[in-house]
Biopython code that builds the backbone (N, CA, C, O; Angstrom):
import numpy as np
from Bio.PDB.StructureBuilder import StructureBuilder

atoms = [
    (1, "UNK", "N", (3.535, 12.022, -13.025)),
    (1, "UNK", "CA", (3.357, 10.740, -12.369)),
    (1, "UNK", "C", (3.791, 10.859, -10.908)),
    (1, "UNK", "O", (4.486, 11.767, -10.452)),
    (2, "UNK", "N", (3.270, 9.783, -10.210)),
    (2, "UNK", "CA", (3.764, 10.106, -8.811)),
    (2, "UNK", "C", (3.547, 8.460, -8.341)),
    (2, "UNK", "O", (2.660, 7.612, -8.436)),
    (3, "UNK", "N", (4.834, 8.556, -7.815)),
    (3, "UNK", "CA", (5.321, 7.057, -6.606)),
    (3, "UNK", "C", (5.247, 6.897, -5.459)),
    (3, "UNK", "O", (5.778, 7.799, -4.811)),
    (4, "UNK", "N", (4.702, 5.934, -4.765)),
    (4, "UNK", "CA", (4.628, 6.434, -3.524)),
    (4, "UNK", "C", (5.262, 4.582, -3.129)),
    (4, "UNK", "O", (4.845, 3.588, -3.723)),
    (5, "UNK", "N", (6.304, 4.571, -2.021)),
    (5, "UNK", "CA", (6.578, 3.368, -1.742)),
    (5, "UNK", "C", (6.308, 3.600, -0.348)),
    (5, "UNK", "O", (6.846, 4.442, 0.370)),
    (6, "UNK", "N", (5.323, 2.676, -0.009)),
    (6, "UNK", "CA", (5.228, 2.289, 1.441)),
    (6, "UNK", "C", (5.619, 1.170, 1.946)),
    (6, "UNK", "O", (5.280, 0.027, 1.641)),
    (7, "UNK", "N", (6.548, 1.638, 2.949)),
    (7, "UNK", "CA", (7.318, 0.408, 3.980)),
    (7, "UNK", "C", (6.724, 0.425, 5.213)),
    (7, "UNK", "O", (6.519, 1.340, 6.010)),
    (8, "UNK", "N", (6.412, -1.102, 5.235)),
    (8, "UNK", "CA", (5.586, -1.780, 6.569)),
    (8, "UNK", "C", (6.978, -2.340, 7.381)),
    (8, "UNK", "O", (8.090, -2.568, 6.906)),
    (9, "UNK", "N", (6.398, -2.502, 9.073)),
    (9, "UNK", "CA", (7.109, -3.285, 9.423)),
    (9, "UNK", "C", (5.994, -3.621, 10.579)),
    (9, "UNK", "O", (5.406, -2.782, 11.261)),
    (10, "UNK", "N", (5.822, -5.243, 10.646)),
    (10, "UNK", "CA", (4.575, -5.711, 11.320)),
    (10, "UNK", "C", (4.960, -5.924, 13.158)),
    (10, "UNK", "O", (5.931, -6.467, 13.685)),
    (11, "UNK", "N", (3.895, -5.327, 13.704)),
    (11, "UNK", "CA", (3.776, -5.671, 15.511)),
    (11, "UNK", "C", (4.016, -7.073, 15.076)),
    (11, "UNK", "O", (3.707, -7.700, 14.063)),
    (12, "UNK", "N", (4.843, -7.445, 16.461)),
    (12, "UNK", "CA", (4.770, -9.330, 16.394)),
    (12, "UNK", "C", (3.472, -9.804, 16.444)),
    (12, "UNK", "O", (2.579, -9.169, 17.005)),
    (13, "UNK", "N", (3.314, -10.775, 15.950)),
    (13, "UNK", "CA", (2.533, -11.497, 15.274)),
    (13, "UNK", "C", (1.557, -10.925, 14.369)),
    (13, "UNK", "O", (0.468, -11.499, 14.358)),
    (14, "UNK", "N", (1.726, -9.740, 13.467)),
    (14, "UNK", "CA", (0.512, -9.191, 12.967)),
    (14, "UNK", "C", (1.102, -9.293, 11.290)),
    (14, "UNK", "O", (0.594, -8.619, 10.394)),
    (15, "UNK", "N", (1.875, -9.939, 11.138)),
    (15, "UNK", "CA", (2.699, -9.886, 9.323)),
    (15, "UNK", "C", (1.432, -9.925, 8.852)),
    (15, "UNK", "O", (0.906, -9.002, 8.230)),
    (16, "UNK", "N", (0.820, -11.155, 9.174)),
    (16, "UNK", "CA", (0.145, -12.060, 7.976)),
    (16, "UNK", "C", (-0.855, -10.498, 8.196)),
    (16, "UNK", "O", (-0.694, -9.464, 7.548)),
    (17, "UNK", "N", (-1.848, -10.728, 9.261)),
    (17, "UNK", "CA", (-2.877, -9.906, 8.773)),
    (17, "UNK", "C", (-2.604, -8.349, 7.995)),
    (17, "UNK", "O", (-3.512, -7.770, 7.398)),
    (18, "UNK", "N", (-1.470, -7.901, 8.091)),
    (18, "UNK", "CA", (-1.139, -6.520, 7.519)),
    (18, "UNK", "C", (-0.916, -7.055, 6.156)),
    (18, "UNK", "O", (-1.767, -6.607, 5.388)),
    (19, "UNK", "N", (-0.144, -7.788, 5.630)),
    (19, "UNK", "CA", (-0.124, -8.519, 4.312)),
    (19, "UNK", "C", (-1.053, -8.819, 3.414)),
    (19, "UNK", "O", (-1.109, -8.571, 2.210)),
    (20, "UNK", "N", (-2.181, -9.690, 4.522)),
    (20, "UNK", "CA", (-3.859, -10.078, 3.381)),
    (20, "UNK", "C", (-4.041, -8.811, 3.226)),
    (20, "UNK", "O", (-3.711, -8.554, 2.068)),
    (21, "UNK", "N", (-4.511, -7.534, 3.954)),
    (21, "UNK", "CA", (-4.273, -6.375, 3.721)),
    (21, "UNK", "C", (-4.179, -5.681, 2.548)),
    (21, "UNK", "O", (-5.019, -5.243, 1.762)),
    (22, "UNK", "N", (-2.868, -5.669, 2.592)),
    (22, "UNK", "CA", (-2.191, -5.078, 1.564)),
    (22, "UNK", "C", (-2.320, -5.767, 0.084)),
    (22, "UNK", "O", (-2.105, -5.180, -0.977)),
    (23, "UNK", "N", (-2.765, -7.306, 0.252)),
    (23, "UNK", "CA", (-2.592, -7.958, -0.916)),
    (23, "UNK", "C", (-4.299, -7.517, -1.430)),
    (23, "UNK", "O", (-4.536, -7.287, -2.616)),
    (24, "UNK", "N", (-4.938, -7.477, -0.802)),
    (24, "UNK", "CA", (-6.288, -7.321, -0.755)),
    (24, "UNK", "C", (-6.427, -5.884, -1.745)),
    (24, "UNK", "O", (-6.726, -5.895, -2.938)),
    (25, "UNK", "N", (-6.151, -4.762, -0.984)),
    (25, "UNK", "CA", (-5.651, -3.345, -1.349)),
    (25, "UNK", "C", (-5.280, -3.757, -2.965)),
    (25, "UNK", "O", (-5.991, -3.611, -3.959)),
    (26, "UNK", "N", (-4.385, -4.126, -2.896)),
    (26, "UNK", "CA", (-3.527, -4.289, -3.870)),
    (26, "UNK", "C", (-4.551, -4.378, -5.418)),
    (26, "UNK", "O", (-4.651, -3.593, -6.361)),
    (27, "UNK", "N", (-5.268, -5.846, -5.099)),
    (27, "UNK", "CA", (-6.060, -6.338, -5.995)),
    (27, "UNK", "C", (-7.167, -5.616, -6.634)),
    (27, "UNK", "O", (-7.512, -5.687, -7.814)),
    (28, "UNK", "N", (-7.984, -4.482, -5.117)),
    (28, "UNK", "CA", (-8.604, -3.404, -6.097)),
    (28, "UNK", "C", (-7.816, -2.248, -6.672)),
    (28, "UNK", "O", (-8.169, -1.608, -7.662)),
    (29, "UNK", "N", (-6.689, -2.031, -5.949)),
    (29, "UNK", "CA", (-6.059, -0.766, -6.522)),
    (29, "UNK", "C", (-5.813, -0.852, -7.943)),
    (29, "UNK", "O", (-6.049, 0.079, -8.713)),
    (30, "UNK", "N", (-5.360, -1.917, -8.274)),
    (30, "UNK", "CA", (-4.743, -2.319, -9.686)),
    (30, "UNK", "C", (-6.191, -1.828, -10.573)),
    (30, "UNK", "O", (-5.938, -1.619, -11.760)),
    (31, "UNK", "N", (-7.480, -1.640, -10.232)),
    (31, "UNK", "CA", (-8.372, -1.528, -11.251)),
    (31, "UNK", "C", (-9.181, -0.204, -10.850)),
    (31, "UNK", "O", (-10.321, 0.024, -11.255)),
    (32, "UNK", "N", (-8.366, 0.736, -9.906)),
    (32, "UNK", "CA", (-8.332, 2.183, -10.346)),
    (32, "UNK", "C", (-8.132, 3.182, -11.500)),
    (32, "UNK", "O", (-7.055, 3.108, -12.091)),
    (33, "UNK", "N", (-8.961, 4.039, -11.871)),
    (33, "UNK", "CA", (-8.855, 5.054, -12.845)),
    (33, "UNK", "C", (-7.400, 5.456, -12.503)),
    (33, "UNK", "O", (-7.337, 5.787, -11.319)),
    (34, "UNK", "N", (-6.003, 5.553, -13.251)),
    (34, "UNK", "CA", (-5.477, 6.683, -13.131)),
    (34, "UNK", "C", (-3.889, 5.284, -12.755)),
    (34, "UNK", "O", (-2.769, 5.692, -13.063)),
    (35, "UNK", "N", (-3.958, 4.285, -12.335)),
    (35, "UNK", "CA", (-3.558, 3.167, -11.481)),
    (35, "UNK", "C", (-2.078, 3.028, -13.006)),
    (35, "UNK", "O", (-2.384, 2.434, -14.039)),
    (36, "UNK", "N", (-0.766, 3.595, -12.867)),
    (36, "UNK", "CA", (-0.136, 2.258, -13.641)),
    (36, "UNK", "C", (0.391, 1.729, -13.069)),
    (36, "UNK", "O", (0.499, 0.692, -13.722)),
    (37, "UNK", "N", (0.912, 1.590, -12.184)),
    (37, "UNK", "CA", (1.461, -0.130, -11.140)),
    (37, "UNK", "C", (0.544, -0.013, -9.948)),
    (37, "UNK", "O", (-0.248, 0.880, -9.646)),
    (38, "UNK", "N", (0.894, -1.290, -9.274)),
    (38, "UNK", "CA", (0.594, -1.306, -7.796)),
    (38, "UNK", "C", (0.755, -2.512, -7.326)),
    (38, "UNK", "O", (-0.144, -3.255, -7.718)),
    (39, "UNK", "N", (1.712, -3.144, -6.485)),
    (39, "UNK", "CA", (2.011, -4.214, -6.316)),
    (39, "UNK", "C", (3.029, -4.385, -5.019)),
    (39, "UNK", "O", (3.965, -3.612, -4.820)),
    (40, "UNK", "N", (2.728, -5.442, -4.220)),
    (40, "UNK", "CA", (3.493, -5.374, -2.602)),
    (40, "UNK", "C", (4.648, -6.470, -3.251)),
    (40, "UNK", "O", (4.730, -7.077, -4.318)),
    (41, "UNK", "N", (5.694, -6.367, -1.725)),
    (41, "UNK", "CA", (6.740, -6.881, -2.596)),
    (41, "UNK", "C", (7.251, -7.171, -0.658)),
    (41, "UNK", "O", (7.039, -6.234, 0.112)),
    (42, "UNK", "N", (7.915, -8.553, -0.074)),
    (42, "UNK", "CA", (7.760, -9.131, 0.683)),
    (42, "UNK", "C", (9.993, -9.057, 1.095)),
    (42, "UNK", "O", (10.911, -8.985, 0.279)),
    (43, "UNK", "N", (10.028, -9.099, 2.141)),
    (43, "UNK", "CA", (11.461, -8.218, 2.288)),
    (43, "UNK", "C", (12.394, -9.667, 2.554)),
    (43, "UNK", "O", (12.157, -10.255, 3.609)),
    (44, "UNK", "N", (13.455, -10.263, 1.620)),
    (44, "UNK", "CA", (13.840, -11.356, 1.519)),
    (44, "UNK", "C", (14.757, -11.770, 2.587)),
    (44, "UNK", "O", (15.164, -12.896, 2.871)),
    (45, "UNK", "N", (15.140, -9.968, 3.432)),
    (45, "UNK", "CA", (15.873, -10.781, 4.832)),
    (45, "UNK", "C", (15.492, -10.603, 5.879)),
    (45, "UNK", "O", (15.989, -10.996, 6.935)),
    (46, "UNK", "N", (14.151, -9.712, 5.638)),
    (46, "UNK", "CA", (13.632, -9.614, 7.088)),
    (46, "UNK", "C", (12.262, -10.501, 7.674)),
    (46, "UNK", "O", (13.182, -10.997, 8.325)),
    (47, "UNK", "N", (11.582, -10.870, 7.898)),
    (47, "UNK", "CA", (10.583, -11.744, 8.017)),
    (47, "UNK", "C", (8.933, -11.006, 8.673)),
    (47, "UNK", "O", (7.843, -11.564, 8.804)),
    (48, "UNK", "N", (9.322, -9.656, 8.960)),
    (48, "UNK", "CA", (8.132, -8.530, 9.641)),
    (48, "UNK", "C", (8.253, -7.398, 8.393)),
    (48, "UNK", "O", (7.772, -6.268, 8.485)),
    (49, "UNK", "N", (8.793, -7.771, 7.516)),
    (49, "UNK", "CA", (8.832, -6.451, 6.647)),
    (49, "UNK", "C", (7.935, -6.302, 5.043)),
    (49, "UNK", "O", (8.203, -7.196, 4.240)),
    (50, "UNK", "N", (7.183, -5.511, 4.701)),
    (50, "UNK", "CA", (7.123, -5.677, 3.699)),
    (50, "UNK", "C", (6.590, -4.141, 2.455)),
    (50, "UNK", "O", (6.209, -3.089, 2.968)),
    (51, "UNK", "N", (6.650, -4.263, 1.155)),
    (51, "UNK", "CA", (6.329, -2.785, 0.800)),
    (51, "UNK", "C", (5.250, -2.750, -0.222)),
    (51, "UNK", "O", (5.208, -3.695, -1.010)),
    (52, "UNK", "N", (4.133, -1.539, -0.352)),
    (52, "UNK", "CA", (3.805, -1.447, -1.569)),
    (52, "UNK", "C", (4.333, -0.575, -2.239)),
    (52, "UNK", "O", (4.651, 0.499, -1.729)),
    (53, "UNK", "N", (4.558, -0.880, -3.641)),
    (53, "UNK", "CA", (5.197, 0.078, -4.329)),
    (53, "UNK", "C", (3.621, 0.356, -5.250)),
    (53, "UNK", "O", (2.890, -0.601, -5.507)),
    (54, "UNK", "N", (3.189, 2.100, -5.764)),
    (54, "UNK", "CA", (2.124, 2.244, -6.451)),
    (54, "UNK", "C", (2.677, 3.677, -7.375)),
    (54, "UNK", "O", (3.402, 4.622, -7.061)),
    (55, "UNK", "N", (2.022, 3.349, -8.520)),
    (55, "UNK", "CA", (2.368, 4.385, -9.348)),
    (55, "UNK", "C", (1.474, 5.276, -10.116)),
    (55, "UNK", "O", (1.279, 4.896, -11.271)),
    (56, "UNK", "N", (0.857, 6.415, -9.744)),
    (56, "UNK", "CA", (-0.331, 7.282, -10.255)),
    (56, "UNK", "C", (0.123, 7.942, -11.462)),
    (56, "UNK", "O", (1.254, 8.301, -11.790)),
    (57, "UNK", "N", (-1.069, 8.032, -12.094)),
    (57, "UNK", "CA", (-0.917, 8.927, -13.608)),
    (57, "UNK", "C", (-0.674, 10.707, -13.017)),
    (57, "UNK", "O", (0.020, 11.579, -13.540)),
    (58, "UNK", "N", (-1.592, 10.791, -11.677)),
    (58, "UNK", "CA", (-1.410, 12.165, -11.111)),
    (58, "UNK", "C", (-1.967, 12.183, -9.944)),
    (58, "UNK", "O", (-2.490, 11.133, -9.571)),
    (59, "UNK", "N", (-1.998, 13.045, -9.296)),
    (59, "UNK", "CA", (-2.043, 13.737, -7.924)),
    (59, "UNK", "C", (-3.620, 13.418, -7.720)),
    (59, "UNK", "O", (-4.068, 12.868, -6.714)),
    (60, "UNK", "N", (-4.431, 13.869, -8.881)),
    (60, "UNK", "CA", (-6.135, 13.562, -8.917)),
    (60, "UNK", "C", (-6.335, 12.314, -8.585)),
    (60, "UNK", "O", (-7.008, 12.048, -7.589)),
    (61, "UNK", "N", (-5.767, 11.318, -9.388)),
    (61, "UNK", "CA", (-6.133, 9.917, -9.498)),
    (61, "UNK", "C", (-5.659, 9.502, -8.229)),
    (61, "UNK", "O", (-6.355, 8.560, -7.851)),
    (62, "UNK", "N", (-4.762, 9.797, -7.387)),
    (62, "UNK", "CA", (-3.912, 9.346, -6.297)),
    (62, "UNK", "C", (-5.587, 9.147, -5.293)),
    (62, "UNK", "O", (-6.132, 8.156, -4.807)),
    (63, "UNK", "N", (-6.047, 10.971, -5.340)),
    (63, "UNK", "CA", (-6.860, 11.490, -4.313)),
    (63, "UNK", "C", (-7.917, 10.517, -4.487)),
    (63, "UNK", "O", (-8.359, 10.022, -3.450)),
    (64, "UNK", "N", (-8.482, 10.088, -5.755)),
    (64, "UNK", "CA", (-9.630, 9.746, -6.082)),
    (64, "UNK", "C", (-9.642, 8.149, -5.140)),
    (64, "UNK", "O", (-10.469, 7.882, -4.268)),
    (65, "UNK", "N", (-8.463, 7.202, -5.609)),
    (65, "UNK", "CA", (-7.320, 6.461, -4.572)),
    (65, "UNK", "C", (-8.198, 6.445, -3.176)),
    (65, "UNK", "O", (-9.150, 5.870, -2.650)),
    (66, "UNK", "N", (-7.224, 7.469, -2.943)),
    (66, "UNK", "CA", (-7.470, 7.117, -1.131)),
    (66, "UNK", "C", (-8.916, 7.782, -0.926)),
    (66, "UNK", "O", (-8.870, 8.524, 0.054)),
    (67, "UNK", "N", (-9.702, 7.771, -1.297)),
    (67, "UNK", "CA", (-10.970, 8.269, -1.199)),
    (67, "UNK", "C", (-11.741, 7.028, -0.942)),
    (67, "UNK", "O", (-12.681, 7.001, -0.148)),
    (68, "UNK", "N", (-11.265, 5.823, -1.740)),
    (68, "UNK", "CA", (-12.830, 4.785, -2.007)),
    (68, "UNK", "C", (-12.794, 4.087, -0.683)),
    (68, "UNK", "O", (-11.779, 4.250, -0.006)),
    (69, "UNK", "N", (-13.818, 3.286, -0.189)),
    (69, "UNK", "CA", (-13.868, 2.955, 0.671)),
    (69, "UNK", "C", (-13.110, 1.578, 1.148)),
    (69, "UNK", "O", (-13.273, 1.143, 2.288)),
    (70, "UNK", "N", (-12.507, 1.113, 0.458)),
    (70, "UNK", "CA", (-11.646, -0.179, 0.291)),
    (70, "UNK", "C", (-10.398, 0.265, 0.618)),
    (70, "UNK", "O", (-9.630, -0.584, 1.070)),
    (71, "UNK", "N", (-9.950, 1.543, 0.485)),
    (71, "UNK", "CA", (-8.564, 2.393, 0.822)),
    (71, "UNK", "C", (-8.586, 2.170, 2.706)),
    (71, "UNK", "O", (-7.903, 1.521, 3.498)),
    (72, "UNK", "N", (-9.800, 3.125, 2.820)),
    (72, "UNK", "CA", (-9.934, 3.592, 3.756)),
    (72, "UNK", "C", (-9.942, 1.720, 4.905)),
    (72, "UNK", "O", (-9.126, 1.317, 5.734)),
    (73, "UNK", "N", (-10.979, 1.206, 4.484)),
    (73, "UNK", "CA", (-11.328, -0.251, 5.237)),
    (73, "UNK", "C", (-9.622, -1.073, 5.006)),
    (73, "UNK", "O", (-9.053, -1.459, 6.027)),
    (74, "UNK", "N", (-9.123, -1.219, 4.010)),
    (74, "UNK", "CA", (-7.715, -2.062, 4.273)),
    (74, "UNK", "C", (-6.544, -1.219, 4.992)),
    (74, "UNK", "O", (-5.947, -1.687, 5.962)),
    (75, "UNK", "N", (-6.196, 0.291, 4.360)),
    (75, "UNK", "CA", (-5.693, 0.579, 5.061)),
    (75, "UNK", "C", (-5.418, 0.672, 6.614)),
    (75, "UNK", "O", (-4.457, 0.382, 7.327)),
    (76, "UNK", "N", (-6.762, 1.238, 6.845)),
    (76, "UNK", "CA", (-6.949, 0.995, 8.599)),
    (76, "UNK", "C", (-6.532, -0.330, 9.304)),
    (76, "UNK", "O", (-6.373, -0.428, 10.521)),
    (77, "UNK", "N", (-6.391, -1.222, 8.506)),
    (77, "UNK", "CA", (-5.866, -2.620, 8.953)),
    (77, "UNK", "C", (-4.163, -2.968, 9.145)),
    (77, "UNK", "O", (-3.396, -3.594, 9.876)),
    (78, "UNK", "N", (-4.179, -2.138, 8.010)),
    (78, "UNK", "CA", (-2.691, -2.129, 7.727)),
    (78, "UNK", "C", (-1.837, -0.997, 8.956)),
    (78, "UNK", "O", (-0.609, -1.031, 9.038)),
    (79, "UNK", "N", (-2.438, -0.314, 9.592)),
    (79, "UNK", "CA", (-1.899, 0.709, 10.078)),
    (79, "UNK", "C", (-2.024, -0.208, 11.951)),
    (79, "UNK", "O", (-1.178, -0.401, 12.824)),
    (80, "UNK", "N", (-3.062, -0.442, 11.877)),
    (80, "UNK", "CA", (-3.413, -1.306, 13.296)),
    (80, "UNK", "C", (-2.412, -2.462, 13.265)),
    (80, "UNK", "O", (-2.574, -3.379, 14.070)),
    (81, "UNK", "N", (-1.414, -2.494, 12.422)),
    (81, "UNK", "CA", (-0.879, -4.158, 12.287)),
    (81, "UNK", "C", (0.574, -3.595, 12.311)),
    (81, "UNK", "O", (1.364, -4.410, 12.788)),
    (82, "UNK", "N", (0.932, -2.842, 12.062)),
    (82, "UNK", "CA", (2.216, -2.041, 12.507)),
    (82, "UNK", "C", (2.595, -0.712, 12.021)),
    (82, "UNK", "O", (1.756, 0.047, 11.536)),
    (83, "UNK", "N", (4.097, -0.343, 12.159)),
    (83, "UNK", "CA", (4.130, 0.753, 11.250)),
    (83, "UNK", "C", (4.446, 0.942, 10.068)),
    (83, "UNK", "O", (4.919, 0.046, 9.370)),
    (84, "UNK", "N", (4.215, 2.245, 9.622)),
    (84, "UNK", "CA", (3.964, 2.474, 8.173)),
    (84, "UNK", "C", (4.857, 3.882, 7.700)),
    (84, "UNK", "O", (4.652, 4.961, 8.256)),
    (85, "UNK", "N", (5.708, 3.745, 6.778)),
    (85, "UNK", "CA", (6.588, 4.974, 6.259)),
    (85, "UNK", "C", (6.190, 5.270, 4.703)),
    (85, "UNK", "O", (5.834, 4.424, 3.882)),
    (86, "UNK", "N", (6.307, 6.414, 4.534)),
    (86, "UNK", "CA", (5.504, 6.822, 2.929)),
    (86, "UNK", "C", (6.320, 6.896, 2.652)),
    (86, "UNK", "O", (6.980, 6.836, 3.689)),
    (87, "UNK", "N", (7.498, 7.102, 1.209)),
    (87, "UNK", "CA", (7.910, 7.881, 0.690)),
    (87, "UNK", "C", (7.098, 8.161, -0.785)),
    (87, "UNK", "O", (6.435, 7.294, -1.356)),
    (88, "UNK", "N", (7.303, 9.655, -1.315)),
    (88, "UNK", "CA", (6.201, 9.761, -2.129)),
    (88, "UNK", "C", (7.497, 10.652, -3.317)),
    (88, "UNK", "O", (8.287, 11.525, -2.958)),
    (89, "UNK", "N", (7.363, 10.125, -4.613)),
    (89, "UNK", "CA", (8.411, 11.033, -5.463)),
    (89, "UNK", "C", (7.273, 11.056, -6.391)),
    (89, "UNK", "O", (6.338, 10.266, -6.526)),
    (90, "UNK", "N", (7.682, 12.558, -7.229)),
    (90, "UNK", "CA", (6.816, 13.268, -8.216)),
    (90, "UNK", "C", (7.477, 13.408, -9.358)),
    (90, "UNK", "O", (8.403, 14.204, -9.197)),
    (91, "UNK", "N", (7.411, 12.944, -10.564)),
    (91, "UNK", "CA", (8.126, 13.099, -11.715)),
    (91, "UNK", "C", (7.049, 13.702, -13.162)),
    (91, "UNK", "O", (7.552, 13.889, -14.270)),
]
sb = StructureBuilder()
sb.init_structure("model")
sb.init_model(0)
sb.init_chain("A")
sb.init_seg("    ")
for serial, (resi, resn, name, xyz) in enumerate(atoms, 1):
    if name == "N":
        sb.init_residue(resn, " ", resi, " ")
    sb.init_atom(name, np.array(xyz, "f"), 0.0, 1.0, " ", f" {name:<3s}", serial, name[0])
structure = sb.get_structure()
């Protein structure tokens, strides 16, 4: 399995749009081959912050993931809207 938590933190004024984003993302990721979690999670003391947490069956399914074109189209949104930190653990 493999985790990957990504932490946002939004340019001023860009939360919301990095958020629909991510919530967007979110909604097809969940109905990926390979998908057992995937879900953003909104930072209770910071007000520019926020994370997805996603959880792959494997490394394939991850790739297959960032391949579709909904990866590629939200992500790019998400990246234009601030920055972005991976961490990725393999179990």
């Amino acid at each position: 399995m493999i985790r990957l938590n990504c932490f946002f933190q939004a340019n001023e004024g860009l939360y919301t749009q990095g958020l629909e984003a991510a919530i967007a993302l979110t909604a097809k990721s969940q109905q990926h081959e390979g998908c057992i979690a995937y879900d953003v999670f909104e930072s209770a003391t910071r007000p520019d912050i926020f994370m997805i947490c996603e959880t792959w069956a494997s490394q394939e399914a991850l790739d297959k993931h960032s391949a579709t074109p909904e990866f590629t189209e939200y992500v790019s949104v998400i990246q234009a809207s601030g920055l972005m930190k991976i961490e990725k653990f393999e179990f």
